[in-house]
C-alpha positions in Angstrom: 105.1 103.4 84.9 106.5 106.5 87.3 106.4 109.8 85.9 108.0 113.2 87.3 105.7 116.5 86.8 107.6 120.3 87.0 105.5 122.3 87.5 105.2 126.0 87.1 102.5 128.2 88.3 102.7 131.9 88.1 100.4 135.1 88.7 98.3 135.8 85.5 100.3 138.7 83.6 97.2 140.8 84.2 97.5 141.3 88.0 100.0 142.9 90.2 103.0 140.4 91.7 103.7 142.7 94.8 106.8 140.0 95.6 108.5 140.5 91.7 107.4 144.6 92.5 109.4 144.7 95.5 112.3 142.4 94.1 112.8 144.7 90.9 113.0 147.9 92.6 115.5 146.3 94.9 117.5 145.6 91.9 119.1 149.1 91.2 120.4 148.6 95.4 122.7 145.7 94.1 123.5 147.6 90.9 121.6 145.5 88.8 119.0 148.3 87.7 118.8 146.8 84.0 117.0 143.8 85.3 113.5 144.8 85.6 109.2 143.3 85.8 110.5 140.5 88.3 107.5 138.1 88.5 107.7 135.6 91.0 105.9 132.3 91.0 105.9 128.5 92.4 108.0 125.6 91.1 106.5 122.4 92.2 107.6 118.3 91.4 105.8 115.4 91.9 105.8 112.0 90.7 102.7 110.1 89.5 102.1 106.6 88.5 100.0 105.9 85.9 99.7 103.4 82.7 100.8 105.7 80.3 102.2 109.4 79.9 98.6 110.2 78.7 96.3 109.3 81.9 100.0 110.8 83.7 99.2 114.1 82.4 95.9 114.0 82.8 96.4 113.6 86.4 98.7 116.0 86.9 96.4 118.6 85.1 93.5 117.9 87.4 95.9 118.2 90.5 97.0 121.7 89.4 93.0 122.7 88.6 91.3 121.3 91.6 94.8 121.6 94.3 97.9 123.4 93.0 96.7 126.3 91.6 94.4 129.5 91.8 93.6 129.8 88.4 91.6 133.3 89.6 95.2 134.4 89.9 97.4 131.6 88.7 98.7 130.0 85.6 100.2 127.0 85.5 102.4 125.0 82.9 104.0 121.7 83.2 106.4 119.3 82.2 106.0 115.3 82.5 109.1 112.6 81.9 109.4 108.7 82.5 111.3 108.4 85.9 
């Protein structure tokens, strides 16, 4: 079976995003100062093949722990569908 993986990794809410920083004071310059705390993160696909959704996710979450993601200064959160 092929299964597609979205992924999501963004910086842990505890540390500073410099790139959502500089985006949301840069807000109020196209008069859109009521959108404020940009965070900015990664958006990643992928397709896997694997027996089952199971073993699919299961290789998608080792991917994002051992390749995809900094998980000092990362999170990351996924979605998996048949493809």
């Amino acid at each position: 079976m092929r299964f597609k993986a979205e992924i999501d990794i963004m910086p842990l809410k505890s540390l500073l995003d410099p790139q959502g920083k500089a985006v949301s004071a840069s807000m109020k310059n196209i008069e859109l100062s009521e959108i404020t705390n940009v965070r900015i993160g990664k958006h990643i696909t992928l397709e896997v093949e694997a027996e089952n959704s199971e073993i699919a996710n299961e290789k998608v979450n080792t991917a994002c722990q051992k390749m995809l993601c900094n998980q000092i200064m990362e999170s990351y959160t996924f979605n998996l569908s048949e493809y």
